[in-house]
N, CA, C and O atoms as a Tinker XYZ file with bonds, in Angstrom:
   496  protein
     1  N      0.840000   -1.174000    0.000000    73     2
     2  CA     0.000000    0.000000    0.000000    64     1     3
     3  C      0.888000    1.241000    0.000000    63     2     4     5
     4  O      2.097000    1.055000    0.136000    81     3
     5  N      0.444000    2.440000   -0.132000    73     3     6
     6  CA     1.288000    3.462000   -0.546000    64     5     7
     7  C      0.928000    4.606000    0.634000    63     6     8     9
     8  O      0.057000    4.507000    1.499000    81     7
     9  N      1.832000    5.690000    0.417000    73     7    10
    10  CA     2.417000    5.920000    1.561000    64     9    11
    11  C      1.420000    7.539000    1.612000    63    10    12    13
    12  O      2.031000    8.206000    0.778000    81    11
    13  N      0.535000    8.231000    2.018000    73    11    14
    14  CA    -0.531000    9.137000    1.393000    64    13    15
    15  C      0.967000   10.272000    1.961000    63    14    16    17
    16  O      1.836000   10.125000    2.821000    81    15
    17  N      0.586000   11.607000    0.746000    73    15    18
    18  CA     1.257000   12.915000    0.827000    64    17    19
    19  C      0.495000   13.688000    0.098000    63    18    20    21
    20  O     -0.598000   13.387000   -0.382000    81    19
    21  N      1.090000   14.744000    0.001000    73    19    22
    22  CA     0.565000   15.636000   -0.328000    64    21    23
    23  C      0.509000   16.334000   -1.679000    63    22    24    25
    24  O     -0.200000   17.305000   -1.945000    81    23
    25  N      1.611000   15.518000   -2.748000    73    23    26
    26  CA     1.976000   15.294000   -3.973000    64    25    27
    27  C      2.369000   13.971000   -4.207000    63    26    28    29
    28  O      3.103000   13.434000   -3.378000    81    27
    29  N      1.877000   13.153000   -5.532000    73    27    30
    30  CA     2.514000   12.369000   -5.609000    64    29    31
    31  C      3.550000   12.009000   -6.150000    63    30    32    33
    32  O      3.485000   12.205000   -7.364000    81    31
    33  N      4.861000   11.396000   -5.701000    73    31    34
    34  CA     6.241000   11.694000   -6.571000    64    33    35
    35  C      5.918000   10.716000   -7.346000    63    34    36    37
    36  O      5.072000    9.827000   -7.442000    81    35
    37  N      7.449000   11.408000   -8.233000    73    35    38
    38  CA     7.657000   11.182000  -10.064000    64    37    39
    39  C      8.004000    9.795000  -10.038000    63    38    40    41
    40  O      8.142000    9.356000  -11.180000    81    39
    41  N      8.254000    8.680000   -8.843000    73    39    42
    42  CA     8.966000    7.065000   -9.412000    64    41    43
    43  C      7.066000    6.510000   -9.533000    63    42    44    45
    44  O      6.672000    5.795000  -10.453000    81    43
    45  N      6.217000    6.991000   -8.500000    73    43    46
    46  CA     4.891000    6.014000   -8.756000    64    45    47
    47  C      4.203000    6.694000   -9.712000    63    46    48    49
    48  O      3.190000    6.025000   -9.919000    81    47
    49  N      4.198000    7.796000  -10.509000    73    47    50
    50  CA     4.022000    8.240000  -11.699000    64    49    51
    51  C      4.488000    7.505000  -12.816000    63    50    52    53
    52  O      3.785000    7.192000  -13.776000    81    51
    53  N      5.807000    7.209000  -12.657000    73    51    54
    54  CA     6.159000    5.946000  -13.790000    64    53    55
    55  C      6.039000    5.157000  -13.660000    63    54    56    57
    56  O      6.295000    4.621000  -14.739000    81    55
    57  N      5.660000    4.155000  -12.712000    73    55    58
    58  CA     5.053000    3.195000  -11.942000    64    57    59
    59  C      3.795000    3.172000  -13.020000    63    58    60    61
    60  O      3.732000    2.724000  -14.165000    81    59
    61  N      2.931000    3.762000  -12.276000    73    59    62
    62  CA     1.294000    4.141000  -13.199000    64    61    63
    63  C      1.865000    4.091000  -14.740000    63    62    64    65
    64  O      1.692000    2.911000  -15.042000    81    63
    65  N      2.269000    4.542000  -15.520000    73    63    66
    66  CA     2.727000    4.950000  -16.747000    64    65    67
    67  C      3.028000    3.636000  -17.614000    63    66    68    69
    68  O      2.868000    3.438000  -18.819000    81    67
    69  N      3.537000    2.774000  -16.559000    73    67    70
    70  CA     3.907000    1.435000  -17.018000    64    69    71
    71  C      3.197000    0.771000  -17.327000    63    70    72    73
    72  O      3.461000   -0.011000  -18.240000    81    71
    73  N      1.801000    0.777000  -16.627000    73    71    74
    74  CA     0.841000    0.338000  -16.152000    64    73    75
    75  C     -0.091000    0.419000  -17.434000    63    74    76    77
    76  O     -0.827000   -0.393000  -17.994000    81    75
    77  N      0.148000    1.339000  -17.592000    73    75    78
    78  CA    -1.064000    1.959000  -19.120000    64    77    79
    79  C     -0.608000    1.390000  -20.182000    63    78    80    81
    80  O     -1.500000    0.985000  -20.927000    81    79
    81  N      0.965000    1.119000  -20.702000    73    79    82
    82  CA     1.311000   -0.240000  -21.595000    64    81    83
    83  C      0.213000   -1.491000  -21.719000    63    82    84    85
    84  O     -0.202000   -2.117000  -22.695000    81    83
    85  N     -0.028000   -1.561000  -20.512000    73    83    86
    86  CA    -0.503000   -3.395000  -20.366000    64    85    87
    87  C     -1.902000   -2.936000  -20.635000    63    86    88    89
    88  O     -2.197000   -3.764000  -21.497000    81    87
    89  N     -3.063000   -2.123000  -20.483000    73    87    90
    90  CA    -4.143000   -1.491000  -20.761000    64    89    91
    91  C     -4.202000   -1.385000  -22.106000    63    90    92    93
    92  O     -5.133000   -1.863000  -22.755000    81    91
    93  N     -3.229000   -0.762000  -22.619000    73    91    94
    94  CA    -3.354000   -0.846000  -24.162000    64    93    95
    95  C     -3.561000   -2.305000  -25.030000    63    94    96    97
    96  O     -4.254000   -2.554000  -26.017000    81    95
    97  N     -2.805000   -3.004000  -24.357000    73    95    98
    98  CA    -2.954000   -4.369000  -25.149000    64    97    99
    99  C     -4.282000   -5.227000  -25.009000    63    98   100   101
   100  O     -4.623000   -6.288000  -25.533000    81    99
   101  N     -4.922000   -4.353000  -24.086000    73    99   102
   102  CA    -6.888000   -4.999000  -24.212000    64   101   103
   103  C     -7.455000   -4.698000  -25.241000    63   102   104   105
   104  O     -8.352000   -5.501000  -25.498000    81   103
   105  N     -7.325000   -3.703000  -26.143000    73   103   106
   106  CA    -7.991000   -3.426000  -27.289000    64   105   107
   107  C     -8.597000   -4.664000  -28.138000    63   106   108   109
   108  O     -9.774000   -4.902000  -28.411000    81   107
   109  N     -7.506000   -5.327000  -28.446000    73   107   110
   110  CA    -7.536000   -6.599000  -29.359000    64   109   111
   111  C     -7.943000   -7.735000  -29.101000    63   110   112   113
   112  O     -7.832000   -8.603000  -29.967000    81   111
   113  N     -8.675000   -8.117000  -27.512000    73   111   114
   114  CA    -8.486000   -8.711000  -26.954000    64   113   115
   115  C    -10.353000   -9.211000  -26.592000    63   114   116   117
   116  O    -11.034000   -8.492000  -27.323000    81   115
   117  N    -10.865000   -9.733000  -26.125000    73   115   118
   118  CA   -12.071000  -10.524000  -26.127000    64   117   119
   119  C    -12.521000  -10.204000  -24.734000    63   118   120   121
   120  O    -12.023000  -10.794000  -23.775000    81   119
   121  N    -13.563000   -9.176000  -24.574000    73   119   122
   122  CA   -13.393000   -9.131000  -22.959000    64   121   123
   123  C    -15.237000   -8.645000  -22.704000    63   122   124   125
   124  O    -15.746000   -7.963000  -23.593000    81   123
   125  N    -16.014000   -9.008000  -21.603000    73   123   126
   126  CA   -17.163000   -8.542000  -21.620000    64   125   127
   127  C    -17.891000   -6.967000  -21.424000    63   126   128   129
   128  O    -16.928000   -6.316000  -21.020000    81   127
   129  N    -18.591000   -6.398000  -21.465000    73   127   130
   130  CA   -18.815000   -4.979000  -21.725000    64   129   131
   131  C    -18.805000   -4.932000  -20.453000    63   130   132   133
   132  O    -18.065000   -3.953000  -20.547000    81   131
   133  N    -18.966000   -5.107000  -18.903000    73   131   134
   134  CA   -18.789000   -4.692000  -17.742000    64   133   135
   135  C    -17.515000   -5.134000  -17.547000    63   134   136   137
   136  O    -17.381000   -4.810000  -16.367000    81   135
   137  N    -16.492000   -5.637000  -17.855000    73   135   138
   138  CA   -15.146000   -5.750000  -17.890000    64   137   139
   139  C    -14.350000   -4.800000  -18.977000    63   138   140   141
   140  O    -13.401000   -4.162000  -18.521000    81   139
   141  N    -14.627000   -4.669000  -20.243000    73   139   142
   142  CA   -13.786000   -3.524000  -20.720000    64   141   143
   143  C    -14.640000   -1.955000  -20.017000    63   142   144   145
   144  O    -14.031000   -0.906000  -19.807000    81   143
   145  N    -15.720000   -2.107000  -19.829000    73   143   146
   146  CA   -15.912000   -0.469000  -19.129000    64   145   147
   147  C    -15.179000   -0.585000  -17.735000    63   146   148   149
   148  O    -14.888000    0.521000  -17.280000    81   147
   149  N    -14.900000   -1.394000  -17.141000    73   147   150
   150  CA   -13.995000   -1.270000  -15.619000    64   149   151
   151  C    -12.803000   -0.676000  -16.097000    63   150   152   153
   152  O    -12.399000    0.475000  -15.935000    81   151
   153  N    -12.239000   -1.733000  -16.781000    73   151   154
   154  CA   -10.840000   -1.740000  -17.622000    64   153   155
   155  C    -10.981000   -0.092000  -18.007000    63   154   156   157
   156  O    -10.040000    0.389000  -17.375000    81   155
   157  N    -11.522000    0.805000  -18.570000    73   155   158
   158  CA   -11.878000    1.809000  -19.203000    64   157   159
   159  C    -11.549000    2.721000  -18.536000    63   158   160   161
   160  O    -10.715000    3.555000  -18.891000    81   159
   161  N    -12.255000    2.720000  -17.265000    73   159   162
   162  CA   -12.563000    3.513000  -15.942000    64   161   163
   163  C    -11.295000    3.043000  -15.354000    63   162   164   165
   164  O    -10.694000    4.063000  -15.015000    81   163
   165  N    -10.619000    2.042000  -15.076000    73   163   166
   166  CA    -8.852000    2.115000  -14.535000    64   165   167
   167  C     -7.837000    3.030000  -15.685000    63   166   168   169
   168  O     -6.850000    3.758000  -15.582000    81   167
   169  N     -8.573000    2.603000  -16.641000    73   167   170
   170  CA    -7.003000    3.639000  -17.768000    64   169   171
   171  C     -7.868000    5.093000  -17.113000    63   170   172   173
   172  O     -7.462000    5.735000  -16.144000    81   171
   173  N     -8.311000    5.203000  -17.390000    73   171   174
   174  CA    -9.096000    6.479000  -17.018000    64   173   175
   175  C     -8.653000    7.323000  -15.944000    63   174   176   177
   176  O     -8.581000    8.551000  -15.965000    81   175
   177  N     -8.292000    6.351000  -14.770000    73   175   178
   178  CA    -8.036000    7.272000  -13.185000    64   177   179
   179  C     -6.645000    7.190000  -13.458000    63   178   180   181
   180  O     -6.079000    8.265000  -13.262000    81   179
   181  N     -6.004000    6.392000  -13.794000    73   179   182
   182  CA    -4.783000    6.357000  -14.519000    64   181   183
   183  C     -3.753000    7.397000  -14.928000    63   182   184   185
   184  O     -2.702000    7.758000  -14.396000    81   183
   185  N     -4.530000    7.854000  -16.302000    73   183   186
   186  CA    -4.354000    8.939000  -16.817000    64   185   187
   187  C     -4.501000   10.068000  -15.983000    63   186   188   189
   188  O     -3.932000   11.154000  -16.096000    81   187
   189  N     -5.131000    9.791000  -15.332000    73   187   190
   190  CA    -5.869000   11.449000  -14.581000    64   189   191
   191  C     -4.682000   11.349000  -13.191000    63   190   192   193
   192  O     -4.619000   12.412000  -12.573000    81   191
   193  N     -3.931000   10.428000  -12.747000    73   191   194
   194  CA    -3.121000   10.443000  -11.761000    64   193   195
   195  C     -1.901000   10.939000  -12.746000    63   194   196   197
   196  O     -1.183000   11.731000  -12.135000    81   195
   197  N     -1.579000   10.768000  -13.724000    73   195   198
   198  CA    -0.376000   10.939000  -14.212000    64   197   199
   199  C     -0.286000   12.144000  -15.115000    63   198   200   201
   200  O      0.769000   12.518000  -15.627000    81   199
   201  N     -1.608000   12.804000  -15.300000    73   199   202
   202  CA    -1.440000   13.999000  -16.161000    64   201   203
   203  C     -1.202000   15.329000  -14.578000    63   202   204   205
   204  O     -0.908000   16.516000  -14.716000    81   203
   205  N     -1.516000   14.407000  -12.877000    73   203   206
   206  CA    -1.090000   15.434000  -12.279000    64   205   207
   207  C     -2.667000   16.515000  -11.949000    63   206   208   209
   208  O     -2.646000   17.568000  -11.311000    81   207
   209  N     -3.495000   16.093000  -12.370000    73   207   210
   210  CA    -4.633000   17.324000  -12.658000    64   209   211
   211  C     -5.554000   17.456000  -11.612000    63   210   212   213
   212  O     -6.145000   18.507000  -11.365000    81   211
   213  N     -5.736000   16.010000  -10.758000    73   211   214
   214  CA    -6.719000   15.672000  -10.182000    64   213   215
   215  C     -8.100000   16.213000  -10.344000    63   214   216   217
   216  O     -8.327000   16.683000  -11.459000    81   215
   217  N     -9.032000   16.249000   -9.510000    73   215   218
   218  CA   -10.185000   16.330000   -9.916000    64   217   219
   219  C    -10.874000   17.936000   -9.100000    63   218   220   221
   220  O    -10.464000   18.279000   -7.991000    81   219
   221  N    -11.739000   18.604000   -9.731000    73   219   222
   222  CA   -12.266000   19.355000   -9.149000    64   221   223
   223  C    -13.485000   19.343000   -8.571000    63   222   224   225
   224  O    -14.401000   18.957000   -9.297000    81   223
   225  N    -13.862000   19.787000   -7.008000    73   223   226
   226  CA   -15.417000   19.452000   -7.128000    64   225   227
   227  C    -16.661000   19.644000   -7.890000    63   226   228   229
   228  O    -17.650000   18.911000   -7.876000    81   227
   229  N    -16.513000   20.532000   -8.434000    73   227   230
   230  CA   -17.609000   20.372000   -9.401000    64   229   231
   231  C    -17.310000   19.330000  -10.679000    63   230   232   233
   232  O    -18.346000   18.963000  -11.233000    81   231
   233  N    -16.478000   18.969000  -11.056000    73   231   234
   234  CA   -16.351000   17.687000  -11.935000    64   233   235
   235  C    -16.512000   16.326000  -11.121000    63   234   236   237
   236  O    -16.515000   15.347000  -11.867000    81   235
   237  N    -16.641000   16.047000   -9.824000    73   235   238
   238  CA   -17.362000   15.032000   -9.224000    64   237   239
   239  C    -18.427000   14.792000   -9.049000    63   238   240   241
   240  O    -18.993000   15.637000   -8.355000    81   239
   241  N    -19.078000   13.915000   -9.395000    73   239   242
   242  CA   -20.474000   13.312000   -9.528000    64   241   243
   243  C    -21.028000   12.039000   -8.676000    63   242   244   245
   244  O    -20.542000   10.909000   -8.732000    81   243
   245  N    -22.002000   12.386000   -7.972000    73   243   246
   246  CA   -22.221000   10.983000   -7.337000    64   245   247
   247  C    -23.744000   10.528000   -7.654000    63   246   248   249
   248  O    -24.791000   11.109000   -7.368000    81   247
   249  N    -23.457000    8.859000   -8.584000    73   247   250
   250  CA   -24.331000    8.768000   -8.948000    64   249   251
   251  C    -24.790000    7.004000   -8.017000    63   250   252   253
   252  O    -23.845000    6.219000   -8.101000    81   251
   253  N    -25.389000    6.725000   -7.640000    73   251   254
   254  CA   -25.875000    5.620000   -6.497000    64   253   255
   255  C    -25.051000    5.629000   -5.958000    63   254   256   257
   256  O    -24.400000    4.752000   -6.526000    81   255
   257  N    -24.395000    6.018000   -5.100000    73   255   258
   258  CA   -23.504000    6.241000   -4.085000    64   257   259
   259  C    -22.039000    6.080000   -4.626000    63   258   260   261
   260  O    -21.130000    5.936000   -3.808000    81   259
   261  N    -21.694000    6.105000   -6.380000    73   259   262
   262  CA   -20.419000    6.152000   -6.820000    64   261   263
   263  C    -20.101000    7.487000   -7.159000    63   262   264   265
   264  O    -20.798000    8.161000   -7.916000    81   263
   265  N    -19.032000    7.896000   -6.601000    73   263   266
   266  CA   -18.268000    9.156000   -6.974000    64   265   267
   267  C    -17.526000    8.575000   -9.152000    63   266   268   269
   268  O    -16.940000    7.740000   -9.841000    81   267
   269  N    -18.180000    9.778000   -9.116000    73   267   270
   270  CA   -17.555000   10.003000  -10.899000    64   269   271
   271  C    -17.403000   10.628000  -11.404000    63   270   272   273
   272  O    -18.333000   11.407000  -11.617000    81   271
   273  N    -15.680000   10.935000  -12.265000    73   271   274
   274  CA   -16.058000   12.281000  -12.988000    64   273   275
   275  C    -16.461000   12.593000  -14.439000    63   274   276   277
   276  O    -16.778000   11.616000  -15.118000    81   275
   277  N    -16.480000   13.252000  -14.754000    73   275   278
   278  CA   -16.714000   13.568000  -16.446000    64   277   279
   279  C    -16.195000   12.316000  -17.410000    63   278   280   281
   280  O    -16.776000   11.592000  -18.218000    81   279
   281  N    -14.801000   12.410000  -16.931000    73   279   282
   282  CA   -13.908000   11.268000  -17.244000    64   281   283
   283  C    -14.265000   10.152000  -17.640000    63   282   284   285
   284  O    -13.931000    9.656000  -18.716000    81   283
   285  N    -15.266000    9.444000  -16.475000    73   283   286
   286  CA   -15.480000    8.331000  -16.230000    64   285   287
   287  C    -16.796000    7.852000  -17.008000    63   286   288   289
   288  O    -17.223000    6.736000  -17.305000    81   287
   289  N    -17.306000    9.280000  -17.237000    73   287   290
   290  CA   -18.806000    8.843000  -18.032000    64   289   291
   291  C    -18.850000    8.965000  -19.722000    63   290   292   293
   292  O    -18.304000    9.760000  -20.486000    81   291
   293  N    -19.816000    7.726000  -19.971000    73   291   294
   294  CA   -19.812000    7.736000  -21.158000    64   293   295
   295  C    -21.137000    7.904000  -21.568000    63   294   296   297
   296  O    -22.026000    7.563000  -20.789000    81   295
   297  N    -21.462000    8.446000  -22.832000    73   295   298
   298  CA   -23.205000    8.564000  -23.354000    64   297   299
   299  C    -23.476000    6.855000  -24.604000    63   298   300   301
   300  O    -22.671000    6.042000  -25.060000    81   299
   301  N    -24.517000    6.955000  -24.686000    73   299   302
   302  CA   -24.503000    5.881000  -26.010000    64   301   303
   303  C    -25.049000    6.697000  -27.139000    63   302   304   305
   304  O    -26.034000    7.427000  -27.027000    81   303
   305  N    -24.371000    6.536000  -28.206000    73   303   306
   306  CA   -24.695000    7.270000  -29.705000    64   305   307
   307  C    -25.035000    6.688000  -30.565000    63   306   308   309
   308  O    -24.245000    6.512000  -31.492000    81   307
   309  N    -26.416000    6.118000  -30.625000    73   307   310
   310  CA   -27.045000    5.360000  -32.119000    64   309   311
   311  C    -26.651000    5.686000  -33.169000    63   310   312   313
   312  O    -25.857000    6.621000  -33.279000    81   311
   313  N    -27.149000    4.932000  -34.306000    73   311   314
   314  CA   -26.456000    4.889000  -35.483000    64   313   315
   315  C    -27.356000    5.503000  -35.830000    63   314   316   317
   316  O    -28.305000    5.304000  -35.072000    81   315
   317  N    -27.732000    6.633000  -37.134000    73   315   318
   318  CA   -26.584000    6.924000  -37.593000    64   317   319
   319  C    -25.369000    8.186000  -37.317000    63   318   320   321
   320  O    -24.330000    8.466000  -37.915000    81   319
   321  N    -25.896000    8.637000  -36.395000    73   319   322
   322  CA   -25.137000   10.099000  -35.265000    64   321   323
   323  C    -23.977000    9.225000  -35.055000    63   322   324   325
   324  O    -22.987000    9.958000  -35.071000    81   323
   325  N    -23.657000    8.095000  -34.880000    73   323   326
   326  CA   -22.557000    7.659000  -34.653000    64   325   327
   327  C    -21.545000    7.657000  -35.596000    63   326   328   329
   328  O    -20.384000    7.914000  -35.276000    81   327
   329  N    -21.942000    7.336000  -36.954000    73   327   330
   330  CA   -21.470000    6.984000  -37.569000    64   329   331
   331  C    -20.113000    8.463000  -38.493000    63   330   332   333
   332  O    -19.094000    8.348000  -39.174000    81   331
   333  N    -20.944000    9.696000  -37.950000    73   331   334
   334  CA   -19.672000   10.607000  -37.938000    64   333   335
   335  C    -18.545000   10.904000  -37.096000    63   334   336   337
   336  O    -17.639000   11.697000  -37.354000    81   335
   337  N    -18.702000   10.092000  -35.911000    73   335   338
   338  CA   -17.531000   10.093000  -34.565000    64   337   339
   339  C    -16.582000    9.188000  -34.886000    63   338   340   341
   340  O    -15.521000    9.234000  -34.263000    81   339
   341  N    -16.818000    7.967000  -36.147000    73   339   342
   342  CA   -16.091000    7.279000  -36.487000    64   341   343
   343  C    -14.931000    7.543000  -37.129000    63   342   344   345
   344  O    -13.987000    6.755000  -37.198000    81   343
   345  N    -14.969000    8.600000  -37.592000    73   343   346
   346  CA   -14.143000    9.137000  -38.643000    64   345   347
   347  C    -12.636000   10.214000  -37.473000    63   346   348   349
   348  O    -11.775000   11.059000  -37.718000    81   347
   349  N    -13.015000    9.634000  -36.534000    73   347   350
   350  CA   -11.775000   10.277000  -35.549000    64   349   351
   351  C    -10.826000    9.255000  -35.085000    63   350   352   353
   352  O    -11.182000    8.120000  -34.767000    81   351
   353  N     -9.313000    9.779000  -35.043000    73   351   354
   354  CA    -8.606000    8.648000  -34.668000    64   353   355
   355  C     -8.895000    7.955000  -33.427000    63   354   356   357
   356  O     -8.718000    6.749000  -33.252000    81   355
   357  N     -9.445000    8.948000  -32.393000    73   355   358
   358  CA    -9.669000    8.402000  -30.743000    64   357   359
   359  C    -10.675000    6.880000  -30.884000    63   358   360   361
   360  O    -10.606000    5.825000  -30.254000    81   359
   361  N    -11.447000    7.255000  -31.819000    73   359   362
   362  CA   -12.659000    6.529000  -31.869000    64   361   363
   363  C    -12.476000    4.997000  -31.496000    63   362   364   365
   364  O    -13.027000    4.386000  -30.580000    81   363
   365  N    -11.823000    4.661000  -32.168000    73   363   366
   366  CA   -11.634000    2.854000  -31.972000    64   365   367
   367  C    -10.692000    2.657000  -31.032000    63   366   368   369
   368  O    -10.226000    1.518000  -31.001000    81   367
   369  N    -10.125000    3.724000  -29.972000    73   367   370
   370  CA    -9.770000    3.313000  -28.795000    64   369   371
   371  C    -10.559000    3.674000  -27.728000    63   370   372   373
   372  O    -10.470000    2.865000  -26.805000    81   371
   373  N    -11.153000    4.417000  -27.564000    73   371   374
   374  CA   -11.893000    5.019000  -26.560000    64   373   375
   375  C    -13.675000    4.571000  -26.448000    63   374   376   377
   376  O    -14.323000    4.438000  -25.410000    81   375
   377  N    -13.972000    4.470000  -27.323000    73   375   378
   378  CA   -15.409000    4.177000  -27.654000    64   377   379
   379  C    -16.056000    2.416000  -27.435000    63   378   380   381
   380  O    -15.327000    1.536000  -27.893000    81   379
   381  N    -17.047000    2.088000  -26.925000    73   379   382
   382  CA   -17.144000    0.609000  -26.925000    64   381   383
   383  C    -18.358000    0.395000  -27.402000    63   382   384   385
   384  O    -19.413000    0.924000  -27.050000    81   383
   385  N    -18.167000   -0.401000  -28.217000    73   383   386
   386  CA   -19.192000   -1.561000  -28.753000    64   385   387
   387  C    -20.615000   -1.586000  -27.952000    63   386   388   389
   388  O    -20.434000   -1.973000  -26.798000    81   387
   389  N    -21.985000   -1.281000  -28.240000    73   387   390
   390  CA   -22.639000   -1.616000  -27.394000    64   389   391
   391  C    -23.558000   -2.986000  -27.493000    63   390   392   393
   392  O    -24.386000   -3.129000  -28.392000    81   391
   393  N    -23.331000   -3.932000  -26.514000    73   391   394
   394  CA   -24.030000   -5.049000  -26.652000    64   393   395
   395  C    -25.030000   -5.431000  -25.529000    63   394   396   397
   396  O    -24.979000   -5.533000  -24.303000    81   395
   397  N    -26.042000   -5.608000  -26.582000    73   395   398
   398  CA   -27.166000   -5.809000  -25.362000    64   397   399
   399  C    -27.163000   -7.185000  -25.006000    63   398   400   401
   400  O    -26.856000   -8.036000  -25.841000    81   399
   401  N    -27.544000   -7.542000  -23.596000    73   399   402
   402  CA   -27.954000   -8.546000  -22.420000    64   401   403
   403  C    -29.253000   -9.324000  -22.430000    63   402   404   405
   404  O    -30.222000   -8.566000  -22.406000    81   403
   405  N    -29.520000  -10.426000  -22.455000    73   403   406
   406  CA   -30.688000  -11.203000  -22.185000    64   405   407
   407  C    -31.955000  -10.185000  -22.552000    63   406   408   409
   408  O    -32.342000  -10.121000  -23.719000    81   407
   409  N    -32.456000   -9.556000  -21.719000    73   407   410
   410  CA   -33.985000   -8.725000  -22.242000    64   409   411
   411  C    -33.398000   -7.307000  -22.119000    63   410   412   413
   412  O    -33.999000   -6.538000  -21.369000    81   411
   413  N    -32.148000   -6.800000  -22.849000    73   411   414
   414  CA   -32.019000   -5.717000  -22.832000    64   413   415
   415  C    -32.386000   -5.308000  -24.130000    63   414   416   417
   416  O    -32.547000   -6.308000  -24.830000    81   415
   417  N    -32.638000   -3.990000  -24.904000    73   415   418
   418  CA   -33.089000   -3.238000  -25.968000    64   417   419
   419  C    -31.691000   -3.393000  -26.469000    63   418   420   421
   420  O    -30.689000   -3.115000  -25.811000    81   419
   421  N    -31.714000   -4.086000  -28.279000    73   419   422
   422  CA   -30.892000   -4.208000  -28.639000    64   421   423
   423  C    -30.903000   -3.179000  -29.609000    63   422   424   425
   424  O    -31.935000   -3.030000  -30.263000    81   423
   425  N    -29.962000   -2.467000  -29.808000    73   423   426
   426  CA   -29.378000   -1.062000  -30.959000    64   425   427
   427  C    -28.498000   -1.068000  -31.840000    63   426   428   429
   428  O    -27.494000   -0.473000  -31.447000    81   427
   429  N    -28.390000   -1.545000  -33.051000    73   427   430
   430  CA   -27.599000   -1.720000  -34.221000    64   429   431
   431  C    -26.422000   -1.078000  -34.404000    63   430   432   433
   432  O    -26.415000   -0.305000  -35.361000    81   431
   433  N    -25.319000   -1.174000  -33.707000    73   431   434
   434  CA   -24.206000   -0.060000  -34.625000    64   433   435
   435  C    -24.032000    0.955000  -33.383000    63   434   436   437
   436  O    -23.217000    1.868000  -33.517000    81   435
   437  N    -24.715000    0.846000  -32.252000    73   435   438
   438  CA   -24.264000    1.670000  -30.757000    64   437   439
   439  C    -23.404000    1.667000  -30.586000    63   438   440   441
   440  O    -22.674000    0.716000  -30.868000    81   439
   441  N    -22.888000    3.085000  -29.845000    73   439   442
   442  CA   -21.292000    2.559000  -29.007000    64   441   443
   443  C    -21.356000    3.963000  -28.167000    63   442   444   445
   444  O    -21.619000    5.149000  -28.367000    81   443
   445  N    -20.907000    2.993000  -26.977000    73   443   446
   446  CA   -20.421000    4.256000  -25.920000    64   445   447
   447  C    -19.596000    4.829000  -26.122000    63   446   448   449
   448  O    -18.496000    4.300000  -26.284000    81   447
   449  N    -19.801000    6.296000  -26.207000    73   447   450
   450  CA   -18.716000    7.367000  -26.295000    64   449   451
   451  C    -18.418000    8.142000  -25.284000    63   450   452   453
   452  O    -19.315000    8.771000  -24.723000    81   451
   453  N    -17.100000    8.234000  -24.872000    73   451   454
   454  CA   -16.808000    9.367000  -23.542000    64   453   455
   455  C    -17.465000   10.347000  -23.865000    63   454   456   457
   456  O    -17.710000   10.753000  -25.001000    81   455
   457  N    -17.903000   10.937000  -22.466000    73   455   458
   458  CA   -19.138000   12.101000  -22.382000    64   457   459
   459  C    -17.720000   13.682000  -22.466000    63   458   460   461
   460  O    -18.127000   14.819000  -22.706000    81   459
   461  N    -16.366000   13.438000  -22.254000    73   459   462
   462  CA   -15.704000   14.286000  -22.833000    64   461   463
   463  C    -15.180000   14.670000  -24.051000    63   462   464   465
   464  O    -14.648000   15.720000  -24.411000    81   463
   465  N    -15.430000   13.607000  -24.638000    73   463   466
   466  CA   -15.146000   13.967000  -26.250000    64   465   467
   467  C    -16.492000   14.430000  -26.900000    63   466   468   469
   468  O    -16.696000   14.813000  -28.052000    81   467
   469  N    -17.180000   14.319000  -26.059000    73   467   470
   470  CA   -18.553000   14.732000  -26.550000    64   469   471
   471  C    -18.775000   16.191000  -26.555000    63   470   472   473
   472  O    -19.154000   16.905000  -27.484000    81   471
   473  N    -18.435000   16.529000  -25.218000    73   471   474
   474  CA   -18.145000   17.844000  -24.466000    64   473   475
   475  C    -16.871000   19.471000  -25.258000    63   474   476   477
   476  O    -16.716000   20.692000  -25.238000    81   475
   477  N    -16.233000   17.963000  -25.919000    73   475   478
   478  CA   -14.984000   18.777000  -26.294000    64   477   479
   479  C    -15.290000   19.295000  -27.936000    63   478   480   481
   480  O    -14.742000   20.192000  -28.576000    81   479
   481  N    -16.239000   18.480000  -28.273000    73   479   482
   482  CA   -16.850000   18.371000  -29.901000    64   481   483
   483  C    -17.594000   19.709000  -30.151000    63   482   484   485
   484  O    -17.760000   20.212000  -31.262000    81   483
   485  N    -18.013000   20.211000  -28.981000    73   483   486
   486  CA   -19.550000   20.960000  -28.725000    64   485   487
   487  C    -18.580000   22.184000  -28.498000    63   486   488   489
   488  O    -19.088000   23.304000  -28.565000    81   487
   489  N    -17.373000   22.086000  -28.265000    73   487   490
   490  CA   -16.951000   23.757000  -28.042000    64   489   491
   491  C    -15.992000   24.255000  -29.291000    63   490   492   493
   492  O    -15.671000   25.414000  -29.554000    81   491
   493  N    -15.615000   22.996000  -30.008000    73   491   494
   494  CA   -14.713000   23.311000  -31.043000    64   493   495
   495  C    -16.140000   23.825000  -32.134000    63   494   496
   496  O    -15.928000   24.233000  -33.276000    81   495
C-alpha cells in the first residue's frame, strides 16, 4: 500500500505509466462490456493520476452512491449520429461496442462514447 502525501512523486508516476502499456494491449483482446468499461474507468483514473490534474469538485459526480467524474462517463450514440464520430482517430480506442444482455433493448451499430469527447466536440 502506498504511503498518502501531499503530492505524488515522479517514481509512482512511472510506476502508473507502465501500467497503461498493459491497458493498451486490451484493445484486441475478447473481454465482456462490464469488464472492458472497468478496464476503461482504470485507464481512465490512470491517466488522470499521471497527467497530475486531479479532480475538481464540481467535476465530481455521485451517482448511487459512486463518486464520478466527467472522465469516467460515457453517453450511447445510435447509429446513424454515430457513424460521424467514427471518422476520428480516438474513436476505436476510446469508444465501446454496445451489446445488449438477455432482455435488454438491442441497438444496431451503438457505441459508448466518452461524455468528454462529446463535451470537447460541442466547443470546437
Amino acid at each position: 500500500m502506498s504511503i498518502l502525501a501531499k503530492k505524488t512523486e515522479n517514481k509512482a508516476i512511472k510506476i502508473l505509466a507502465k501500467c497503461l502499456s498493459y491497458l493498451d494491449e486490451l484493445h484486441n483482446l475478447k473481454m465482456t462490456a462490464e469488464d472492458a468499461f472497468d478496464a476503461r474507468q482504470a485507464e481512465n483514473n490512470l491517466r488522470r493520476i499521471i497527467k497530475g490534474g486531479g479532480c475538481k469538485g464540481k467535476e465530481i459526480f455521485t451517482m448511487n452512491s459512486f463518486s464520478v467524474t466527467k472522465i469516467d462517463l460515457y453517453v450511447l450514440v445510435l447509429w446513424p449520429d454515430v457513424q460521424d464520430l467514427m471518422a476520428y482517430a480516438w474513436f476505436r480506442t476510446e469508444c465501446i461496442l454496445y451489446q445488449a444482455f438477455s432482455e435488454q433493448r438491442h441497438f444496431d451499430s451503438a457505441y459508448f462514447v466518452p461524455l468528454q469527447r462529446i463535451i470537447q466536440m460541442e466547443i470546437t
